[in-house]
C-alpha positions in Angstrom: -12.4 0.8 -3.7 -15.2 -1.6 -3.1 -12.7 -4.8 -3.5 -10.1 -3.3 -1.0 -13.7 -3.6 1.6 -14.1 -6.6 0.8 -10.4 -7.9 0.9 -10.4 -6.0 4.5 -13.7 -7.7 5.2 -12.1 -11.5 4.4 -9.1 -10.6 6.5 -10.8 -9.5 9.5 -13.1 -12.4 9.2 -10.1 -14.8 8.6 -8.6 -13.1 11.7 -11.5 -13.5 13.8 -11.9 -17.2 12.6 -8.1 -17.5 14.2 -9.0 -15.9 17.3 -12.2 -18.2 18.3 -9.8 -21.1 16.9 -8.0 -20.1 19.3 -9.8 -19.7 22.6 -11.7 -22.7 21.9 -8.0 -24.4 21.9 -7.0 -23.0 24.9 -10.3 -24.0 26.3 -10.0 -27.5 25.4 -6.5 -27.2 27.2 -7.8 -25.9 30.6 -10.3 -28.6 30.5 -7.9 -31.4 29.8 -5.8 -30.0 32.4 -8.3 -29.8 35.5 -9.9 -32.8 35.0 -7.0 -35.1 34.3 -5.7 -33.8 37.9 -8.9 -34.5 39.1 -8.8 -38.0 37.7 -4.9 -38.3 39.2 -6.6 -37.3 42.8 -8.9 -40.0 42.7 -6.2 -42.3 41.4 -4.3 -41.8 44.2 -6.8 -41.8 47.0 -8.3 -45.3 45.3 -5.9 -47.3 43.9 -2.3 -46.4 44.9 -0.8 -49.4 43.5 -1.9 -49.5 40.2 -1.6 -46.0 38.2 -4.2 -45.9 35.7 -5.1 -42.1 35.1 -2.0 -42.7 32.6 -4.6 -43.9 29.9 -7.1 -41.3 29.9 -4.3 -38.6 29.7 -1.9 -40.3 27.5 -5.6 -40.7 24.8 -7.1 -37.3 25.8 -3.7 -35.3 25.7 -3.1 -36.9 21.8 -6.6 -35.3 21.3 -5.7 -32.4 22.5 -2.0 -32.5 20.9 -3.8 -32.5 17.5 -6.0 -29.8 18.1 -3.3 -27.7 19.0 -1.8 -28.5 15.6 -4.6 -28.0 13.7 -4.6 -24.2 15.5 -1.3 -23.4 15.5 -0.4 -24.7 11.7 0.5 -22.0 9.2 -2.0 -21.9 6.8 -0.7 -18.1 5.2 0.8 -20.1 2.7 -2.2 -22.0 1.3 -4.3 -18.7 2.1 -1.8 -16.7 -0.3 -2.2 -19.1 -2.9 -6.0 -19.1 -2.8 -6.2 -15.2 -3.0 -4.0 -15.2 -6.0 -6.1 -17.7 -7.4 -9.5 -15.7 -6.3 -7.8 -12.6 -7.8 -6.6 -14.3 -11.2 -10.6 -15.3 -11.5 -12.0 -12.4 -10.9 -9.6 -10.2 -13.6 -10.4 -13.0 -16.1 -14.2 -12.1 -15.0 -13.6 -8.7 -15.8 -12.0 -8.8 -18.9 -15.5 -10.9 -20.4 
């Protein structure tokens, strides 16, 4: 009984991990998105002619592209590999 706690204890750690992983995304995202308007206001108050907020967002939004990517990537795969694995060690553990 005591692995089933501790498998429950991984997943609801893992699942927590994905959650802050997740705000901290979504923060990033509100932040990318206020200031880059901001940065298109003074763009076009200043310098009509010439439309240079492009580079900031164009850099920033790749940033932000690949974070998203990084949260959003299914890593269940991997993870079910790695608890076999975990598993495969500990019954050769027990067996000693």
């Amino acid at each position: 009984m005591e692995v089933t706690a501790l498998e429950n204890d991984e997943r609801y750690l893992r699942a927590k991990k994905k959650v802050e992983n997740l705000k901290e995304f979504y923060r990033h995202l509100a932040v990318y998105l206020l200031i880059n308007v901001l940065i298109f206001a003074i763009n076009l108050y200043t310098f009509q002619g010439y439309w240079w907020f492009i580079y900031p967002l164009g850099g920033w939004g790749i940033g932000v592209a690949m974070h998203g990517l990084s949260v959003f990537e299914d890593r269940d795969s991997n993870s079910k590999w790695e608890e076999k694995k975990i598993k495969e060690y500990m019954e050769k553990d027990k067996k000693k």
